[in-house]
N, C-alpha and C positions, 0 to 999 in steps of 0.2 A: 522884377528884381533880376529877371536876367538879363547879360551883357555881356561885353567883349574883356572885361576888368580879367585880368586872371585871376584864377581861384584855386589859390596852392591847394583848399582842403578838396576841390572836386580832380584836382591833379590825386591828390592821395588815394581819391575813390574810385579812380581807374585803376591804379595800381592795387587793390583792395580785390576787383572783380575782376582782371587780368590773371590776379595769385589765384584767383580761387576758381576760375578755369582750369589754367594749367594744373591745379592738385589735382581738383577731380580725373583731366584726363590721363594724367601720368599715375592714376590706382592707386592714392594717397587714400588710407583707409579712414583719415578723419574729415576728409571731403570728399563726401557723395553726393552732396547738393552742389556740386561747387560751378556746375552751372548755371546758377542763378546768377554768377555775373555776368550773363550777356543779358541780363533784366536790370541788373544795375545800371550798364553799359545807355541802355535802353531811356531809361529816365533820365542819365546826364545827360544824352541826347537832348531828349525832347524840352529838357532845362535850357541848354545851351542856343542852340540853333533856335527854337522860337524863340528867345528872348531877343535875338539878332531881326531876326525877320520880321516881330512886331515894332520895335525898334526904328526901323528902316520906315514900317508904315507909317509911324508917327510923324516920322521927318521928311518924308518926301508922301506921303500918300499914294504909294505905290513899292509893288515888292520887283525888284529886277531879276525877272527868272533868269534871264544869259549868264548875267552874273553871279549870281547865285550859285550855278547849279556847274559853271566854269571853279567856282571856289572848290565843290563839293568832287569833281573830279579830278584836281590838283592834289587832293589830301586824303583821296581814296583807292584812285583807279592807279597808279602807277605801282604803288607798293604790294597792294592785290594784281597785278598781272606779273610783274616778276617774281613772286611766289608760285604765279598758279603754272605758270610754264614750267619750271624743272620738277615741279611736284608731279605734273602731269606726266610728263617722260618717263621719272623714275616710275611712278608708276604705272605706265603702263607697262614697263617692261621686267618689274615683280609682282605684279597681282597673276592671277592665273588667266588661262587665254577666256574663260569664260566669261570676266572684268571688264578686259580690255574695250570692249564698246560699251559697256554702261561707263569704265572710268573715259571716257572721251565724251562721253555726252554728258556726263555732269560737269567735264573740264568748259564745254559751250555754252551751259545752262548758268555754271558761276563767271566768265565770260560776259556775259549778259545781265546778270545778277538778278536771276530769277532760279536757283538752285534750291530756294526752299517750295516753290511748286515742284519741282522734279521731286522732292523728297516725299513730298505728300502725296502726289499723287503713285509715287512707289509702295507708301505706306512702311515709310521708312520708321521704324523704332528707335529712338535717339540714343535710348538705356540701352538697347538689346542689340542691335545689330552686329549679326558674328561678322560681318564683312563690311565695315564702314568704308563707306568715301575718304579717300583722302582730302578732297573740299567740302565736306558735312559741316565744317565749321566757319565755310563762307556762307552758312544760307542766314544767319544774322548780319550780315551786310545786303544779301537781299531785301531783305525786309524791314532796312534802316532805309536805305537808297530806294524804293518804292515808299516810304511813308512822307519824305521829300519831294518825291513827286507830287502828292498827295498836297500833304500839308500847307505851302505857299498858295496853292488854288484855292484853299478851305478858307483858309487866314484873308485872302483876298478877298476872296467874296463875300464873307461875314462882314469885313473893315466899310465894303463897299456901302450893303445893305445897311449895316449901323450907322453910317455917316450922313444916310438921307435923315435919319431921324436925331442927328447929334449922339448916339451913345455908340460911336464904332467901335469901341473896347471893349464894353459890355457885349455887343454883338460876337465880339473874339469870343470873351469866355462864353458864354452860352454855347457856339458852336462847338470849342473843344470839349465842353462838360458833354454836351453831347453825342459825341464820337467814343469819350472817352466812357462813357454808361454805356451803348450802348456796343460797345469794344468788349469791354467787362463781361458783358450777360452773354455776346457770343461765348468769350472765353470760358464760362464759366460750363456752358449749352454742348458747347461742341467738343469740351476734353472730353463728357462723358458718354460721347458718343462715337466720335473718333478722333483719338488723343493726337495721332500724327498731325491733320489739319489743325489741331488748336496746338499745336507746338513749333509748325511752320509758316502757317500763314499769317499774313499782314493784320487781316479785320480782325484776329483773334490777340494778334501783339499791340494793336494802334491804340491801346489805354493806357499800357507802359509811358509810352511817348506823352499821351495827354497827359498824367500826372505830371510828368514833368514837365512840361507845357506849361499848367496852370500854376506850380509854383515857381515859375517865371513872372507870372503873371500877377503875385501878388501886391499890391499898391506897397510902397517903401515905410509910407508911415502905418501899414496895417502892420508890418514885419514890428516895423521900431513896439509898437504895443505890448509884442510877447518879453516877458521878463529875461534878463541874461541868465539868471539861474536856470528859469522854462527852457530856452534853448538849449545850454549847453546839456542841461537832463534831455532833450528830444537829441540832442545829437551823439551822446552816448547811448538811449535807447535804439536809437536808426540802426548805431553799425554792431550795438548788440544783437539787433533782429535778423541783419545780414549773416554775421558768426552764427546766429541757429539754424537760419533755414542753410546755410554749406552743411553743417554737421549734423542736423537731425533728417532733411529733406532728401529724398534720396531717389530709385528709380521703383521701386512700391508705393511710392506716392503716383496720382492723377494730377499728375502738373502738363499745364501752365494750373488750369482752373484756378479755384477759388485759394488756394494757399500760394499762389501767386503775390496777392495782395502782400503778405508780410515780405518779401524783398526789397518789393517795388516801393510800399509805404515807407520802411525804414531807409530805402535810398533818396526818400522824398523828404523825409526826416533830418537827414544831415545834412541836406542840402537847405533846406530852412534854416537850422539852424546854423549854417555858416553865412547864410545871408544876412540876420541877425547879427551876429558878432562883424560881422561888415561894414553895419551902421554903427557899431558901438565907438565910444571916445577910447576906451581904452579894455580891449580886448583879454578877459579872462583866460587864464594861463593853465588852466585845467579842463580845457574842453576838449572835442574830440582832436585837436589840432596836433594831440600830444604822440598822437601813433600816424594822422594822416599828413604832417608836414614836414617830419625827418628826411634826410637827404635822400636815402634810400628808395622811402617810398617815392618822394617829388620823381628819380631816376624812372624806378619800376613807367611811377605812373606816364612819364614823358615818352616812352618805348614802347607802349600798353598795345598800340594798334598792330606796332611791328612783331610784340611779343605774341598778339594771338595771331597773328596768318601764320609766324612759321614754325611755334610749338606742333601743332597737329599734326602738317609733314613729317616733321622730326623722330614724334611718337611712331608714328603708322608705319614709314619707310623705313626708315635707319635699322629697327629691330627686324624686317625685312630681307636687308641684304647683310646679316650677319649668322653665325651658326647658332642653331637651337639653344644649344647651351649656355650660350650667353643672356638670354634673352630672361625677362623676371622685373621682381618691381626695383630693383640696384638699377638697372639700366635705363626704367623709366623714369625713374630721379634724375638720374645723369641727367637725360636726353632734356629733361624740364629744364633743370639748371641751364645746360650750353644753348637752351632758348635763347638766353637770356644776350649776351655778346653776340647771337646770329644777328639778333633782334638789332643792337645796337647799332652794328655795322648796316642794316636796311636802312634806320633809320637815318642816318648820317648820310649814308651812299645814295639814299633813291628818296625817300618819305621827304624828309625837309628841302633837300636840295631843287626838286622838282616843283615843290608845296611852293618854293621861292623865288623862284626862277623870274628874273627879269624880264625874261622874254615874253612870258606868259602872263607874269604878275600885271606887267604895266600894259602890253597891250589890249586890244579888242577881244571879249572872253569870247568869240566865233573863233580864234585863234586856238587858244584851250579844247576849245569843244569839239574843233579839228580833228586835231593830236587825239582827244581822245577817242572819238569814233572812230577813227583810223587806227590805233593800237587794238578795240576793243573788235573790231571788225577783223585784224590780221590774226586775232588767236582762235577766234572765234570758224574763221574759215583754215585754220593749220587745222581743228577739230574734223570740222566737215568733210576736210581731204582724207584724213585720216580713216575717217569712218568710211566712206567711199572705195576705197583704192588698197587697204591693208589687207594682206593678203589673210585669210579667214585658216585658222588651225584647221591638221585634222579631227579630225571628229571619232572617225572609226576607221578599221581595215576594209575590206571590200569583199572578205570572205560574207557568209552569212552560218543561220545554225534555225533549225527548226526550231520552233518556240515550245516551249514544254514548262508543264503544271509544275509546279512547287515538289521536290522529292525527298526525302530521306534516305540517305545523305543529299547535300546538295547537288546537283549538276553544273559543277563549276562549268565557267566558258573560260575558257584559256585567253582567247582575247577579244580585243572589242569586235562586235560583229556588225556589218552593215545596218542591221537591222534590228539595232538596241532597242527594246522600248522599255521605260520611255530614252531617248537619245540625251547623250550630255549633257547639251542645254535645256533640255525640259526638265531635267530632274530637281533643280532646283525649284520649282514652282510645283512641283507634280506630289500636292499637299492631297490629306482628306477632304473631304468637301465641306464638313460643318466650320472648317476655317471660313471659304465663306460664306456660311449661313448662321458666323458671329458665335455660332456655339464656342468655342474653346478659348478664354479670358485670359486676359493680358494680366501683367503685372500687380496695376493697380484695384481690376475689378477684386468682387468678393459677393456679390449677389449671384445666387448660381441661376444658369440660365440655359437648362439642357435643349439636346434638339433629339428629336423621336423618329427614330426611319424605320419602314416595312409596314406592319400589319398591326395598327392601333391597337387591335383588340383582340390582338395576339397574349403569348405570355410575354410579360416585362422581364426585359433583361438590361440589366444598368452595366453601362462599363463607366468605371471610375478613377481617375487619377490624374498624373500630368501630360507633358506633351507625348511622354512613350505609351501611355494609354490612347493618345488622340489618334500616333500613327497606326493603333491595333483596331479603330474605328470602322474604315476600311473593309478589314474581313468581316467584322461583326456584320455590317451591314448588309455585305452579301449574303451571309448565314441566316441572316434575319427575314431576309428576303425570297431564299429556298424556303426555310422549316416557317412561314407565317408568325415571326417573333414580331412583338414593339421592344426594337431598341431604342435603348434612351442612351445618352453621351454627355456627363459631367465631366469635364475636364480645364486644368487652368495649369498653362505655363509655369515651370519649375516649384510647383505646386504639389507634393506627393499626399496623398489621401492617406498614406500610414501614419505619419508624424504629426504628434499633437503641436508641438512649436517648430516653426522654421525659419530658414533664416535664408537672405538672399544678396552675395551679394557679402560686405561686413554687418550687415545690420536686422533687426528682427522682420520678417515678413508677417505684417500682421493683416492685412488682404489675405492672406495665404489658408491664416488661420483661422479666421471669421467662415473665411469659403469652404473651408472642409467642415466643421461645428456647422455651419445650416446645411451643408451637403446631408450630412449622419443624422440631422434632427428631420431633416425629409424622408430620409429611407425608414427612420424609424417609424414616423409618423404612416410612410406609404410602403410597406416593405414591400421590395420588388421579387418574384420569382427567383430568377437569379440576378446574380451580385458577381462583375467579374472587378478583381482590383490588382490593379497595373501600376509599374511604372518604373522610373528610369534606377540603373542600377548603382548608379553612381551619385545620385542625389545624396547630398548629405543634413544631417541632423544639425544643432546648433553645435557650434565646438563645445569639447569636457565632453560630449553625448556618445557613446559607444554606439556608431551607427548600425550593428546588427543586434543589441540591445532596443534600439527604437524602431526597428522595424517591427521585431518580433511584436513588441508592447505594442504598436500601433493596429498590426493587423490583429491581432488577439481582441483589442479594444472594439475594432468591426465587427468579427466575428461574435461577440460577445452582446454586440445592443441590437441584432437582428434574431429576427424569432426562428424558431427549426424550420418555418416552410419557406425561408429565402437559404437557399442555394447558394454558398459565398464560394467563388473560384481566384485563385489565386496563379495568376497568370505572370510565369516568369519573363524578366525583361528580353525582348532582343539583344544581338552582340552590339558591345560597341568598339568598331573599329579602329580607334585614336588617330584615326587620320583622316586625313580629306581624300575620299576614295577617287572624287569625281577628279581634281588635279591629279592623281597618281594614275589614272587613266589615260587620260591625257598624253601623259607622259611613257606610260608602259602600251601603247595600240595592241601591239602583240603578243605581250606577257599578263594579260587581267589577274593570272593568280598572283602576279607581284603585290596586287594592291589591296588582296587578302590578309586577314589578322590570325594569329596563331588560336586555336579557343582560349587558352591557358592564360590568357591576355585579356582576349575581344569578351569573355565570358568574367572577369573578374569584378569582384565586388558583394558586397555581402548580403544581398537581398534574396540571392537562389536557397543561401542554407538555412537561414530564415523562414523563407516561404515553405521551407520543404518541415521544419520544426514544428513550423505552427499545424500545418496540415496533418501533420504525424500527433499530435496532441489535442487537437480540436477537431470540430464537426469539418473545415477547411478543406477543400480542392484542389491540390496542385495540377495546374497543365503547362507541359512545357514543352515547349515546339524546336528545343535549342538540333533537335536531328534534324530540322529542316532550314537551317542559318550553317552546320558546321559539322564537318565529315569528324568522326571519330579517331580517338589518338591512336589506332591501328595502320587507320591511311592517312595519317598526316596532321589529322586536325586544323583542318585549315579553316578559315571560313572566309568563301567568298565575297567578292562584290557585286557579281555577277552571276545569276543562277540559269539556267533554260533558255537564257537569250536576254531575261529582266533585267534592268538593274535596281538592284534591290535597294539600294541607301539614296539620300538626297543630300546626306549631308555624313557624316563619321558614324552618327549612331540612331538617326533619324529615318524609318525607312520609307521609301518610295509608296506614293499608293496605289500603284500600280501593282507591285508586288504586295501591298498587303490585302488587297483584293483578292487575287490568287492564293491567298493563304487562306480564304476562305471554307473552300472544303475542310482544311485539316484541322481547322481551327474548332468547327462546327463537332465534324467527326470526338476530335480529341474531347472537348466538353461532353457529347451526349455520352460517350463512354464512361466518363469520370462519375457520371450523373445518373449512368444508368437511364438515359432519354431525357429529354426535355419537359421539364414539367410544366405539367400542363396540356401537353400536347398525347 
């Protein structure tokens, strides 16, 4: 059933997963799935295109890759390379200089259109990444343009092998069912194992494709069978399945995995279902045709390809090169909206013009295929140059500064010193180590899955919380490692172990909540010696929730299900500095206190007076280390970025583990004090 006929309603259902990109990325709070239309995208693909390709087998018994694949770069490669040039420029020249070669190697990598291996093998977060690519939203044309690859070879040799035996068709499906199962089980196998590779890769998307695929492949009289009532109900169920998973799917889910299925089925849904009314004599007037064939959408969906390459620029950059103030979700609507006419002007200017082109159309597709390896090859090496030859930022001054222990007050460094450790560029990666030894859980896990460093058969000491407990890991360990502790380390991404409900994001975090509930039903079940609990100061509660109202209740709640011989310490957050310290470094070589936060500031938020309540009223521990992050409002109250030589942050309120290793002594110190020793010991 598929073909070249046009199909106003699969026009609509680009325009349908086009909108529902662009909401999601423009912080539309009723689309947080609204990724799922590059899975829509996905299956009118694999609709589309095989139904062409099988097509071709039938009439000629053979698929003409030249031509093919000349079609496929007339209607892909032009409009995608003059987005990816000036996107590249402008960004290379606002992102911060630390970017600058990752943004040029993923400009090579989308180039080539292999950007969703670079993403995975970065371990790129799609949800979470505070620092996206401006081409993140080409690695879905990676991985359409590699299933093409793919797929005419599959298709042919099945066609081949079936035709010795007269069933070459039957040979098709079989082949795709099985691509498409066993597509499925990876995706299913490897979200829950590592969500990035089943969110970028090919083997873990190529069942999208097969579903569509196979209702292509439907026989015309098995279609005519399903009743016009049956359809037009699958075709208002499809693109109601599509409206749930935008609005209830979100990035505390494990997608692609198995809740995949509901986009992809429901886009497979309406697409049946307007194959059906395709056969019919006379076309029922209440089907889904009634919201996907208005002009509007027919426009969106005609624009759909040009609308996604240059939404994402638009978002990412433009908010970029304008003042703070302006920046918010008023702007990210704008910038969705004035998509929309960039979009139009590509497509008119570059997309169809090219797509049509005389030159290319009627001649020899080696001519096409010229042009385009030669376009794809000139951006490709502008990147290479780039990378080679641009002159490299500084980094530091050329002074140095002896290196020195953690103090109270701190030892600011006044500026960057030769011999930062860790140096600029390593700080962002200069994480704990149970990141990777998988201890500290992403968004979507909820099964807890601690890790145990030092002396097993030491006293157990749990640190508990989210990411700001994961960067206090670090010292613990070293602590753990002098005094013969077993530490153990429960920790999960924006995750607070106070709060009985949370929220992430606009929507409930229920991974969040499951994972603290068996986090608490394990301590109770194994109480540990001590119990230190952490975490970020700015985490907030669900809204209407008075957040030092739920701290308090939450930690009281801890406090309250562990017995007198666990030890509960209530460790206050580090500062957070509201800036990106490592760019204002950068930027200040010689002034590092510039890129220092006032405490009054770096210190605000209401888990300190909290922790400090609960410990004042309960069995409770407060330790707080805030004299060794930030000089007192005598001298200033400043709190550095840079202590002794360290540099302490990775990111605005993330700290270095470098420096939290070094916080070990005090950390250790500070505790046995509170505790009166370590017990056990």
């Amino acid at each position: 059933m598929g073909g070249s006929v046009f199909r106003a309603d699969i026009q609509g259902l680009r325009a349908v997963a086009v909108l529902a990109v662009v909401a999601q990325h423009a912080g539309l709070a009723w689309a947080p799935g609204g990724f799922v239309g590059v899975d829509v995208f996905f299956v009118v693909s694999g609709f589309l295109i095989t139904g062409m390709l099988v097509r071709e087998l039938e009439q000629t018994g053979r698929i003409d890759l030249p031509a093919f694949t000349a079609r496929r770069a007339r209607r892909i490669l032009p409009a995608a390379l003059v987005v990816l040039v000036p996107s590249a420029a402008v960004a290379y020249a606002v992102v911060s200089p630390l970017l600058r070669d990752r943004t040029v190697t993923d400009a090579i990598a989308t180039a080539l259109f292999v950007p969703n291996y670079v993403f995975a093998l970065r371990d790129t977060d799609y949800f979470a990444d505070a620092t996206p690519s401006v081409f993140q939203h080409y690695w879905s044309l990676g991985v359409e343009e590699q299933w093409y690859l793919v797929c005419p070879a599959l298709l042919l040799a099945a066609w081949v092998l079936g035709r010795r035996r007269g069933q070459a068709r039957h040979a098709v499906v079989i082949a795709l069912v099985a691509v498409t199962v066993v597509s499925f089980v990876a995706c299913v196998l490897v979200t829950s194992q590592s969500q990035p590779w089943a969110f970028f890769a090919l083997w873990t998307r190529a069942w999208e494709f097969g579903i569509g695929a196979l209702v292509a492949l439907l026989p015309a009289a098995l279609v005519r069978r399903v009743p016009l009532a049956g359809a037009v109900a699958l075709g208002w169920a499809g693109l109601a399945g599509i409206l749930i998973t935008v609005v209830f799917v979100g990035e505390t889910h494990a997608f692609p995995g198995a809740i995949a299925l509901l986009p992809v089925a429901s886009t497979a849904a309406v697409i049946l279902c307007g194959s059906r009314l395709a056969l019919a004599e006379h076309r029922p007037r209440f089907g889904p045709d009634l919201v996907l064939t208005p002009r509007p959408m027919q426009f969106v969906g005609g624009i759909s390809y040009s609308l996604y390459l240059v939404h994402w620029p638009l978002l990412l950059l433009i908010p970029a090169l304008l003042p703070g103030e302006w920046r918010g979700p008023w702007l990210s609507a704008a910038l969705g909206l004035a998509g929309i006419p960039l979009a139009w002007l590509l497509y008119r200017g570059i997309e169809q013009p090219v797509r049509r082109a005389r030159a290319l159309v009627a001649g020899a597709p080696r001519r096409t295929l010229w042009a385009a390896l030669a376009g794809t090859v000139v951006v490709a090496a502008l990147g290479a140059a780039t990378l080679a030859f641009a002159p490299a930022p500084a980094l530091a001054t050329s002074s140095t500064v002896p290196r020195t222990a953690p103090a109270a007050p701190p030892d600011a460094t006044p500026f960057v010193p030769a011999n930062l450790t860790p140096t600029i560029p390593e700080a962002p990666e200069d994480e704990p180590a149970m990141y990777a030894d998988g201890c500290n859980l992403g968004y979507a896990d909820a099964e807890p899955t601690p890790c145990s460093y030092g002396e097993p058969s030491g006293p157990r000491v749990v640190l508990w919380g989210d990411s700001h407990a994961a960067h206090w890991a670090p010292a613990l360990i070293d602590v753990a490692q002098r005094e013969r502790l077993d530490a153990v380390v429960h920790t999960k991404s924006r995750c607070s172990s106070a709060f009985r409900v949370h929220v992430l994001g606009d929507g409930p975090f229920e991974a969040c909540d499951e994972w603290r509930a068996a986090v608490l039903a394990e301590l109770r079940a194994d109480p540990p010696d001590v119990l230190i609990v952490t975490g970020y100061a700015e985490e907030a509660p669900p809204e209407g929730t008075d957040p030092a109202t739920a701290w308090r209740d939450g930690l009281r709640e801890i406090v309250d299900a562990l017995p007198d011989s666990t030890s509960v310490v209530l460790l206050a957050d580090s500062p957070d500095l509201k800036r990106r310290p490592l760019d204002c470094l950068l930027e200040h070589l010689e002034d590092a206190l510039a890129c220092g936060a006032p405490a009054a500031e770096a210190l605000a938020g209401p888990t300190r007076e909290a922790m400090r309540e609960v410990a004042a009223t309960t069995r409770a521990h407060l330790v707080d280390l805030t004299p060794y992050f930030c000089a007192p409002p005598e001298d200033g109250g400043l709190c550095p970025a840079i202590s002794g030589g360290v540099l302490m942050y990775r990111d605005s309120h993330h700290l270095t583990a470098t420096f939290s290793t070094a916080l070990g002594p005090a950390l250790g110190e500070a505790i046995a004090r509170e505790l009166g020793g370590w017990p056990g010991l």
